[in-house]
N, C-alpha and C positions, 0 to 999 in steps of 0.2 A: 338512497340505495347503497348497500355495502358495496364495495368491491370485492371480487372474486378472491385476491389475495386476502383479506379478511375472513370470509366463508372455508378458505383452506384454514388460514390460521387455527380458525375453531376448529373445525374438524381434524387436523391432526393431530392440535394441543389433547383434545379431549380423547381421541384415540390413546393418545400418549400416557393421559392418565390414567385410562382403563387397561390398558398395558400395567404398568405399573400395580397396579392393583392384586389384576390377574397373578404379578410375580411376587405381590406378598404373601396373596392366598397360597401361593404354591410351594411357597419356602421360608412360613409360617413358623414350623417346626424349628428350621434351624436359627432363624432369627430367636426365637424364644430359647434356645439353648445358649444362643450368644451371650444373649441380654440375661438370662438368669444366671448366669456364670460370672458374671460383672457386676451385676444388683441382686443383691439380697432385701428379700421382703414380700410380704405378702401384696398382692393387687396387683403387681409387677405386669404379667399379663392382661389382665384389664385395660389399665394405663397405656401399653403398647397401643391394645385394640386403638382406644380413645384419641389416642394421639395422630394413630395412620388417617384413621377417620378423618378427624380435623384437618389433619394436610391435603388429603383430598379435595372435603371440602374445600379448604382455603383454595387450594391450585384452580376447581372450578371454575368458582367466583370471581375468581380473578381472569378465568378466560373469558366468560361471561360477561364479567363487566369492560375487558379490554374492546370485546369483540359487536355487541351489543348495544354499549354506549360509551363510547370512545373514550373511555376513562382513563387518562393518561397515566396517573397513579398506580391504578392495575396493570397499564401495560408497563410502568416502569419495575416495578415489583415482582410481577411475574420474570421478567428477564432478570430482574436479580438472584431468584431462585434458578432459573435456569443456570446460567452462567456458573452460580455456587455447584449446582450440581454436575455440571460440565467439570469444574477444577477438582472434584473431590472424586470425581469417578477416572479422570486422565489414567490419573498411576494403580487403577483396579483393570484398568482396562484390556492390557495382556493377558491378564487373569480373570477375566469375561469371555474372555473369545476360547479360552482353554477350557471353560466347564459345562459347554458341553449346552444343551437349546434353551435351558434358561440364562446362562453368562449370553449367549447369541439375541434372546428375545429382552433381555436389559440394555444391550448395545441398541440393539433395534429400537427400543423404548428412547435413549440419548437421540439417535441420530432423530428420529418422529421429532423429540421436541427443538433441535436447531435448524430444521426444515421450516416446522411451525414458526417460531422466533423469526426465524429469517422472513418471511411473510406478514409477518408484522412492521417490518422496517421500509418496504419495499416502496417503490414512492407511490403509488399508489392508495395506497396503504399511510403513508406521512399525509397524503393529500387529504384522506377522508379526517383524519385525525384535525388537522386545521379548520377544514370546511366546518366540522361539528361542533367544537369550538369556539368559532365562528357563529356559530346560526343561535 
């Protein structure tokens, strides 16, 4: 039986990444202006697509496998994406909370996934991780 701390993990990591999502779809536009101002070439937007997709996916799978079958690999990989993403968002972060409900709903999306994170560590959480292990 999972622990509770585990069933939160999931569910707020996966909140987190449908957050996430919802804030590419919504500023789709501007990312594609970024990126096509910096790369030139045809498929450019495709490849965008292709790439958000996969990170999705990957992020999933990897909650999935943390949360599901105690895959220690996922859960150490997933916290290293985390974490990366925690250091590269630090110094955007003044300039998140200034723009306004989506800079507000991307801070929201960060804080979701070190909640989640943090639930992953929790000893309860370390317990089931050895028990499975274990068995």
């Amino acid at each position: 039986m999972r622990p509770r701390s585990i069933n939160l993990f999931e569910g707020l990591s996966l909140a987190a990444v449908a957050l996430g999502a919802l804030i590419m779809a919504l500023t789709w536009n501007s990312v594609m202006a970024t990126v096509s101002a910096s790369v030139r070439g045809a498929g450019i937007e495709e490849a965008v697509m292709i790439l958000a997709a996969l990170y999705v996916l990957l992020l999933v799978m990897l909650i999935l496998l943390a949360s599901r079958r105690a895959n220690s690999v996922a859960k150490w990989l997933f916290t290293a994406i985390i974490v990366a993403e925690l250091v590269m968002s630090l110094p955007r972060l003044p300039g998140m909370l200034r723009a306004g409900p989506l800079g507000w709903a991307s801070t929201a999306q960060l804080i979701l996934q070190l909640v989640a994170l943090w639930f992953l560590f929790v000893p309860a959480s370390r317990t089931w991780f050895r028990e499975w292990r274990a068995a």
